[in-house]
ZAMARGU-4260 file (C-alpha; in steps of 0.2 Angstrom, whole numbers, plus 5000, padded with zeros to 4 digits):
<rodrens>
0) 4773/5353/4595 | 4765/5350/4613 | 4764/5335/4619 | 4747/5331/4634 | 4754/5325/4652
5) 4750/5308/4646 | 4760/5306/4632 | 4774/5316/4641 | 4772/5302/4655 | 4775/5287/4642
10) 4790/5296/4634 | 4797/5297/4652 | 4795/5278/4656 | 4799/5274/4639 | 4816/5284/4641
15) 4819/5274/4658 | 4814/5259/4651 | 4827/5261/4636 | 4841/5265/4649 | 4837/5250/4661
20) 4837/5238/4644 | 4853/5249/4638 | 4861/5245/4656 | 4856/5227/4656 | 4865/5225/4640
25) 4879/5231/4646 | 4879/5220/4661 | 4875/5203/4650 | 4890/5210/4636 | 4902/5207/4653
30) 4895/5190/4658 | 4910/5178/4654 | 4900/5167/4646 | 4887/5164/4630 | 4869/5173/4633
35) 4855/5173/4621 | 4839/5176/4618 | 4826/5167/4606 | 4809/5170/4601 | 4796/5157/4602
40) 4799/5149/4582 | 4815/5147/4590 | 4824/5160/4581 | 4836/5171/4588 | 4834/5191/4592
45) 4848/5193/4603 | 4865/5188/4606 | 4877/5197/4620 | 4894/5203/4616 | 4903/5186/4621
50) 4894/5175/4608 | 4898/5187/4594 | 4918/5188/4597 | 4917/5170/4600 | 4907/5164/4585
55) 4917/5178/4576 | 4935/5173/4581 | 4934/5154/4577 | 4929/5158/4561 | 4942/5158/4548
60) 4942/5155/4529 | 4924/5145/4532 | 4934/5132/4545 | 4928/5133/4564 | 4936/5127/4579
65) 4924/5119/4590 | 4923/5117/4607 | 4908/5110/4618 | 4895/5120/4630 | 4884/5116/4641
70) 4866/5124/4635 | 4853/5130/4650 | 4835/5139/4643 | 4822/5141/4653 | 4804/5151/4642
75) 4797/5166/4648 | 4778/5162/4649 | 4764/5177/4645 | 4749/5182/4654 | 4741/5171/4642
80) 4752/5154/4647 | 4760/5156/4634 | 4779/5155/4628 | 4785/5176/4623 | 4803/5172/4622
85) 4818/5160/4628 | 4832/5165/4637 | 4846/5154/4639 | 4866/5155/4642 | 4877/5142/4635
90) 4894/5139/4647 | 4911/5134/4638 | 4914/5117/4647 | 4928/5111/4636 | 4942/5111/4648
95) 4930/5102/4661 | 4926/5090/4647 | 4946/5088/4642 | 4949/5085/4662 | 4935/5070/4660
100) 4941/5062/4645 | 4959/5061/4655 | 4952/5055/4670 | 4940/5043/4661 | 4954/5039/4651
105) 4966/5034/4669 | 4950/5024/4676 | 4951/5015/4660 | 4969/5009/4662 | 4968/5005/4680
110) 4973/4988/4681 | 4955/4985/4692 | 4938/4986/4689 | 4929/5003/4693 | 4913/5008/4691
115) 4899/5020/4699 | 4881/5022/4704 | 4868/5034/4708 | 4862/5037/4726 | 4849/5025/4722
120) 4859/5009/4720 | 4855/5010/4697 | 4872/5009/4688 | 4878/5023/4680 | 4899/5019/4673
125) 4909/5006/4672 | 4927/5007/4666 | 4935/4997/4650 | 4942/4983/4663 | 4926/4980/4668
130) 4918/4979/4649 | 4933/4969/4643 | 4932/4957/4657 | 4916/4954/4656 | 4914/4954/4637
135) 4897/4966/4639 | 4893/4983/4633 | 4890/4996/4643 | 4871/4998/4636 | 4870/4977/4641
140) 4879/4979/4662 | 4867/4994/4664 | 4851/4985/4659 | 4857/4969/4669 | 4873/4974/4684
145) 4870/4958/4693 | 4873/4947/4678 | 4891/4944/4678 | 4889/4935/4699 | 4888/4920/4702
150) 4871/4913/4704 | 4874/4904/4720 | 4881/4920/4726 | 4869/4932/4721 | 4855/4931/4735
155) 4869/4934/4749 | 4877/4948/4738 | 4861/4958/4738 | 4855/4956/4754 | 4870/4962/4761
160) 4870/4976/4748 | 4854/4982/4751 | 4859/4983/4769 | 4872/4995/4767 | 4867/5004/4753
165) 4848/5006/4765 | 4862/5011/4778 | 4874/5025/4769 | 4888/5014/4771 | 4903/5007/4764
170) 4901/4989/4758 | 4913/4977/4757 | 4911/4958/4749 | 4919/4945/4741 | 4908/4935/4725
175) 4913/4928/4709 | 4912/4936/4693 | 4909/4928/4676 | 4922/4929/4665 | 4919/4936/4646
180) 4924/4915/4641 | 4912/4911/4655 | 4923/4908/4668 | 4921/4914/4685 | 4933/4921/4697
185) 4932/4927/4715 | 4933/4948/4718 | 4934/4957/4732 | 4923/4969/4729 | 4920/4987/4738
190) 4909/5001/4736 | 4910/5019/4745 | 4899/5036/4744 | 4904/5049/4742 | 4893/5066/4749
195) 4893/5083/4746 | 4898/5099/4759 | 4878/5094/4768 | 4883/5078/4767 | 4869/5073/4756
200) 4874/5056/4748 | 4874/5060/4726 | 4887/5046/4720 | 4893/5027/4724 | 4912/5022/4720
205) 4917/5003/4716 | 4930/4991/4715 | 4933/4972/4712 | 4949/4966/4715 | 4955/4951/4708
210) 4958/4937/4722 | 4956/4923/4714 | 4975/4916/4715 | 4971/4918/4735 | 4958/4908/4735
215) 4965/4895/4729 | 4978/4898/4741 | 4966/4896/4755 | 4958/4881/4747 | 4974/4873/4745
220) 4979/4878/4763 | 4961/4872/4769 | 4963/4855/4760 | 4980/4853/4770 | 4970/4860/4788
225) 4959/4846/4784 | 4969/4833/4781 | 4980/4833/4796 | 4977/4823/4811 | 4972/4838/4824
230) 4958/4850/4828 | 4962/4867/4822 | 4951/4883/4823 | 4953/4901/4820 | 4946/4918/4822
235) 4946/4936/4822 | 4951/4948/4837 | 4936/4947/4845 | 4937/4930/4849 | 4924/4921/4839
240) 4927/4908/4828 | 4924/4909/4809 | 4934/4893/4806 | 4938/4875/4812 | 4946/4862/4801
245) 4936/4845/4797 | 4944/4836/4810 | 4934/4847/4822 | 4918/4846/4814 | 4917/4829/4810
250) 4923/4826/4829 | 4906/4838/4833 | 4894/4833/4820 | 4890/4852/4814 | 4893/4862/4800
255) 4905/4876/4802 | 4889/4889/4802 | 4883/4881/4816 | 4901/4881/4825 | 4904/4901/4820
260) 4903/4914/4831 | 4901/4907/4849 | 4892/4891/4843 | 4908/4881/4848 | 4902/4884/4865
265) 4889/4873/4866 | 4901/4856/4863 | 4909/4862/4883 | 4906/4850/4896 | 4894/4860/4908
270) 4905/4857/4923 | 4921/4866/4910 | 4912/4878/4904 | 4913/4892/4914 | 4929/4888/4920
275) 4936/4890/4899 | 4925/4904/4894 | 4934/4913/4910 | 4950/4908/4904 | 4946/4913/4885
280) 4939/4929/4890 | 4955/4933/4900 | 4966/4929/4883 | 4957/4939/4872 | 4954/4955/4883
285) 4974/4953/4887 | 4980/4947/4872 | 4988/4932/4882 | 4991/4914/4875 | 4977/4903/4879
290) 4977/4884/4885 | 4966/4876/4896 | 4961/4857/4898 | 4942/4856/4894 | 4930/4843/4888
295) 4920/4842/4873 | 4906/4834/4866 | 4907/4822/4852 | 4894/4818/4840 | 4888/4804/4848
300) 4886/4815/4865 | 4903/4806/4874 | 4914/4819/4881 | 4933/4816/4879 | 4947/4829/4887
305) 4958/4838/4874 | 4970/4853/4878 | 4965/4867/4871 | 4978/4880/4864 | 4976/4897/4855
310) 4990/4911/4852 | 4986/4928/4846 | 4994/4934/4829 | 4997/4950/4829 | 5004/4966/4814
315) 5019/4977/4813 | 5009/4989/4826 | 5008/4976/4839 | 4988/4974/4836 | 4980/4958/4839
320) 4973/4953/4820 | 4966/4933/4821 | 4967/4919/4835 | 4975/4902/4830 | 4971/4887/4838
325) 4972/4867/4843 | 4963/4855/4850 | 4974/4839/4855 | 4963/4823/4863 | 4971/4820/4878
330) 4957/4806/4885 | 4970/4793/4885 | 4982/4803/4895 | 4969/4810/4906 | 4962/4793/4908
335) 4981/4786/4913 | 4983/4801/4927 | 4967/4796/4933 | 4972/4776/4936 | 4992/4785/4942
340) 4980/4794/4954 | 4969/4780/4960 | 4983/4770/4961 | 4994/4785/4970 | 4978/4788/4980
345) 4977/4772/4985 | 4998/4770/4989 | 4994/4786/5002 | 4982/4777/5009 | 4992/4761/5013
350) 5008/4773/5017 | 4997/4781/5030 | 4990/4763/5038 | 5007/4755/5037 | 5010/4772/5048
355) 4998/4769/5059 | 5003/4750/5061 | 5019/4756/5065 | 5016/4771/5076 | 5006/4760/5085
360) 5020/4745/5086 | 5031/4758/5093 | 5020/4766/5107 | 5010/4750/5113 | 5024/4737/5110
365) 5043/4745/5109 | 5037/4760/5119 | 5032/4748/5135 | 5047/4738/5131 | 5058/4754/5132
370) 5048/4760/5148 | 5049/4743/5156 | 5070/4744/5154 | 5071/4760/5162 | 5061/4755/5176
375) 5071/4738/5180 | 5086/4750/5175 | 5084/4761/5190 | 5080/4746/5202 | 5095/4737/5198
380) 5104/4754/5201 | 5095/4753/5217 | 5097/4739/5222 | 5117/4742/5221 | 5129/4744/5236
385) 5131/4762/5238 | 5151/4759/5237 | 5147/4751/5219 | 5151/4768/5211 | 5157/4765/5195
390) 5142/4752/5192 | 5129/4765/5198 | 5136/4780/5186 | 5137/4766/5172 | 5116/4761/5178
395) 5111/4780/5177 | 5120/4782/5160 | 5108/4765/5154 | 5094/4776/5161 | 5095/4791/5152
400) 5098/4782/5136 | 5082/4773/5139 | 5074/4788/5144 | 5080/4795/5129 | 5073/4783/5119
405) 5057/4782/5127 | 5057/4801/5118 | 5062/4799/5103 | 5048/4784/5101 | 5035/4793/5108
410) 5042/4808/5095 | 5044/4796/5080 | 5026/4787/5084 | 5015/4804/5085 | 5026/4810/5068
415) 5020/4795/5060 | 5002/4795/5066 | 4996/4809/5079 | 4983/4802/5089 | 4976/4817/5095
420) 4972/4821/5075 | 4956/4807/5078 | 4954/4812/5097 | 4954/4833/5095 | 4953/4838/5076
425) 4965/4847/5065 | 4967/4861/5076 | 4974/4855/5090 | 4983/4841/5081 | 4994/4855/5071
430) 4996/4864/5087 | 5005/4848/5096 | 5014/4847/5079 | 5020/4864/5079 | 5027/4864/5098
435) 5036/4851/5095 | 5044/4855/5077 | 5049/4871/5087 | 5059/4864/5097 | 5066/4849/5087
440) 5072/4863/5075 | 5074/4879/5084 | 5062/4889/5070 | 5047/4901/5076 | 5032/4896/5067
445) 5018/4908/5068 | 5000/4899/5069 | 4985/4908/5062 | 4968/4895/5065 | 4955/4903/5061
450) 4941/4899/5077 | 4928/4892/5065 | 4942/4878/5057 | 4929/4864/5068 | 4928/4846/5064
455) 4931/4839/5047 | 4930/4823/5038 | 4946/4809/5044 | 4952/4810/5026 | 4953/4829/5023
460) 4960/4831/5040 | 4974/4819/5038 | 4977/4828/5020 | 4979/4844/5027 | 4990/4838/5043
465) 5000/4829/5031 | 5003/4843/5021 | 5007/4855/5036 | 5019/4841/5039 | 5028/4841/5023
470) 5029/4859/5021 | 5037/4863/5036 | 5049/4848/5036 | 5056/4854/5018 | 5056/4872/5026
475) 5067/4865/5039 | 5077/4855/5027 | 5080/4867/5013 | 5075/4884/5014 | 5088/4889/5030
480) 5074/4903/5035 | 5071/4902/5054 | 5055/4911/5051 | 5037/4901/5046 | 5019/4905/5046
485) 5006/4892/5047 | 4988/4900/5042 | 4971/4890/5041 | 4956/4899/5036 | 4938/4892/5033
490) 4921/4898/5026 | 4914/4893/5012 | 4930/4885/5009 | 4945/4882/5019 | 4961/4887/5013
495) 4979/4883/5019 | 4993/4893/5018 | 5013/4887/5024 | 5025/4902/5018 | 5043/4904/5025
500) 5057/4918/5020 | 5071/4906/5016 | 5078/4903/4998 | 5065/4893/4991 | 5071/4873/4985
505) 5087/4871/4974 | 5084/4885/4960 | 5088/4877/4941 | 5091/4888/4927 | 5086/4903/4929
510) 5072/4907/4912 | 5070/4925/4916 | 5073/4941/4923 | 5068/4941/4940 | 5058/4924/4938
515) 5068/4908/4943 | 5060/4890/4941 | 5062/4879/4953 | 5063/4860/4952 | 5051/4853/4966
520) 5055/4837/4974 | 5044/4820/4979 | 5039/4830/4994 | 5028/4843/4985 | 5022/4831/4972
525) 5014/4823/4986 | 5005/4836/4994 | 4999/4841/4979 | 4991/4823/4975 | 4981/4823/4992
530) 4976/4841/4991 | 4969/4832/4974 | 4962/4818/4984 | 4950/4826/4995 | 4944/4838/4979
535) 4957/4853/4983 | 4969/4862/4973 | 4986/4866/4979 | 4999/4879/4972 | 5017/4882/4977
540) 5026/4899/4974 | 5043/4901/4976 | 5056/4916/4973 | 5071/4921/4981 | 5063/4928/4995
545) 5053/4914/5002 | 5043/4900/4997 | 5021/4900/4999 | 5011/4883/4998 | 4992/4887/4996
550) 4979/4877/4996 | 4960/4878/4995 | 4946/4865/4998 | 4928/4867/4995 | 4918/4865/5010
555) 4901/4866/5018 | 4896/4880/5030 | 4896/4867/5046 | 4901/4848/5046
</rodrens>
């Protein structure tokens, strides 16, 4: 029988067709996994090799071992639109499902609250804590998650939800949850994604922790903050404030909202404020302790002086974790220093007109006296017969006392008030001064004036003579250096500096390595107070190796 070239054709493409379909078989007979195929009434026209020995071995005496699988079809649509057959695959999951249940089942007994979310933010799990603590069902939580917070709690807890769930990342929050007897309790609750290899964002991970019994630790310790008789504040490492007991803020008159963050600043006294902000900067970049005398603002807009302290508190590693703080009111001390201080300022002042009552007593009354005795000294020695020897030398020896005297008046008088201070200025004042304590003393003091020192007001330059003065005479008295350097300096400001190389005043106990206090005597107490006096500031280092007073005075340009 002869077949046409047509016919010959389809039995060739029919024979490929049947080895193609033959091969494919064999391939799906290898997959590991269930592969069918159904026509569209839903009935089944082929099974591969796995489904049969599988269905074939958990049969036995009519009984079945069952195991779960996860089912995929997907239709196969005709020219037509529509559905020729369904091909589907069907994938043993039951160890993945066993793994589930155990890890379902340790998410259950964790003693916390877990539970999970979709990218978008809609709840998806919650573990058994969570159900029993609330007393919902799952079904009831999914419909309603925000039920169990607090009402007064629930607009912040979105907002800030919303913000970093918008954002990608991790929230962290403290809220109080309703309990299932309708208590509520305060959680710290935190949520994490978690993203896949692209870091595409497919699940959200939550706890609530119970911190309740801290709460009420810090309520407790809050109540006591507030009831003790001192301002006290506290923060994080950054150096804001988050916290300030009622003390403070009924001092102030704001709420703590108003005082967080850098609001504090405002109650600073605008001739403090840059002066504390300095100072508080330095301590939180350095990690120093922190205390400053500073005003602040009261309620009713009086300022009162308080000393301000705050110390770092710091973990295991060393790192700075929160600031703690005081504010004591010192406004009654402060205002007793300012009356000492009048009342000081006021005892220099008479100490230095007795002075020059007295300087001048000696030069204009016991000076001319002294000069008048010499003078009739040296004519009675004149007057003398030559042969009157023993009288004669007995004459000269009255003279030179009285000369001596004349001196040592003249000496004593300028010490106690220089009168070239009022007739020449500072400058030349101090260099008189210096000549002559060189050569009372024997020590080389080095002079520095800088040529724009000029003319100054009475009161400053009397401070600063008297303060030349002092140093130098406790240099001579105590430091046993033969060395001193005298150096005045003036621009915007003019500063002062007395240093010497000697062993410093009597050294106490020492408090440190390589730092020795010193106990500093009447003399330095007063140069400090009138450098105070005419608006300066005056500091006195000492060591081993020598001893530096520094001041500095604010002036103008020119006078």
């Amino acid at each position: 029988m002869s077949h046409t070239a047509s016919e010959t054709r389809n039995i060739g493409t029919n024979k490929a067709s049947d080895t193609i379909q033959e091969r494919l078989r064999l391939i799906i007979d290898t997959i590991p996994t269930i592969v069918w195929r159904k026509l569209p009434d839903g009935s089944a026209d082929f099974l591969n090799k796995h489904f049969r020995e599988y269905t074939g071995l958990s049969l036995e005496n009519g009984m079945g071992q069952y195991r779960r699988f996860l089912i995929r079809a997907v239709p196969l649509i005709d020219e037509r639109g529509n559905i020729a057959n369904w091909y589907g695959m069907t994938t043993d999951i039951e160890e993945m499902k066993k793994a589930e249940d155990r890890v379902r089942l340790i998410i259950d007994t964790l003693p916390t609250m877990v539970w999970t979310l979709r990218p978008n933010g809609t709840i998806d799990f919650v573990n058994q804590r969570w159900l029993d603590y609330t007393g919902l069902t799952l079904e009831e939580e999914i419909e309603e998650p925000t039920r169990p917070v607090h009402p007064q709690d629930l607009p912040r807890v979105m907002e800030k939800w919303l913000a970093d769930m918008a954002a990608g990342q991790p929230s962290e929050d403290e809220m109080r949850l309703q309990r299932a007897d309708g208590e509520y309790r305060w959680f710290l609750v935190r949520t994490a994604p978690l993203r896949d290899e692209q870091r595409n964002l497919f699940k959200w991970y939550g706890i609530a922790i119970d911190i309740e019994d801290r709460k009420r630790a810090e309520s407790e310790s809050r109540t006591l903050l507030d009831a003790i008789p001192q301002q006290i504040w506290s923060g994080p490492p950054d150096g804001t404030l988050d916290y300030c007991n009622e003390r403070w803020r009924s001092y102030i008159g704001l709420g703590l909202e108003e005082l967080q963050g850098d609001g504090w600043q405002r109650m600073l006294h605008p001739g403090d404020r840059e002066r504390v902000l300095n100072a508080w900067h330095e301590s939180v970049t350095k990690g120093t302790l922190y205390e400053q005398e500073e005003r602040h603002r009261s309620a009713d807009g009086a300022y009162r002086w308080f000393l301000a302290r705050g110390v770092p508190l710091r973990n295991a590693d060393g790192r700075i974790v929160r600031w703690y703080g005081t504010n004591t009111d010192i406004e009654d001390r402060k205002q007793a220093e300012e009356e000492l201080r009048r009342l000081s300022g006021q005892l220099l002042r008479l100490q230095d007109e007795e002075r020059r009552n007295i300087a001048r007593e000696l030069h204009d009354s016991m000076g001319q006296d002294l000069v008048a005795l010499a003078t009739m000294l040296g004519q009675l020695r004149s007057s003398m017969p030559v042969a009157e020897r023993k009288l004669r030398r007995l004459l000269s020896k009255c003279r030179d006392l009285a000369d001596k005297c004349i001196g040592e008046v003249r000496t004593l008088s300028y010490l106690l008030h220089p009168p070239m201070l009022e007739q020449a200025g500072l400058g030349d004042a101090i260099r008189g001064y210096v000549k002559g304590f060189t050569q009372r003393s024997g020590i080389h003091v080095e002079l520095e004036l800088s040529p724009c020192v000029g003319r100054m007001p009475q009161d400053v330059e009397l401070a600063l003579f008297r303060i030349v003065q002092e140093a130098l005479t406790n240099i001579h008295r105590h430091s046993g250096s033969q060395q001193a350097k005298i150096r005045i300096h003036r621009n915007s400001n003019l500063t002062l500096e007395i240093s010497d190389l000697g062993r410093g005043p009597s050294p106490s106990v020492p408090r440190g390595k390589g730092d020795t206090r010193f106990e500093f005597g009447v003399g330095i107490r007063s140069m400090q107070e009138r450098m105070k006096l005419i608006g300066g500031r005056l500091e006195v280092v000492s060591s081993t190796h020598g001893t530096t007073v520094r001041g500095a005075i604010s002036l103008p340009e020119e006078q």
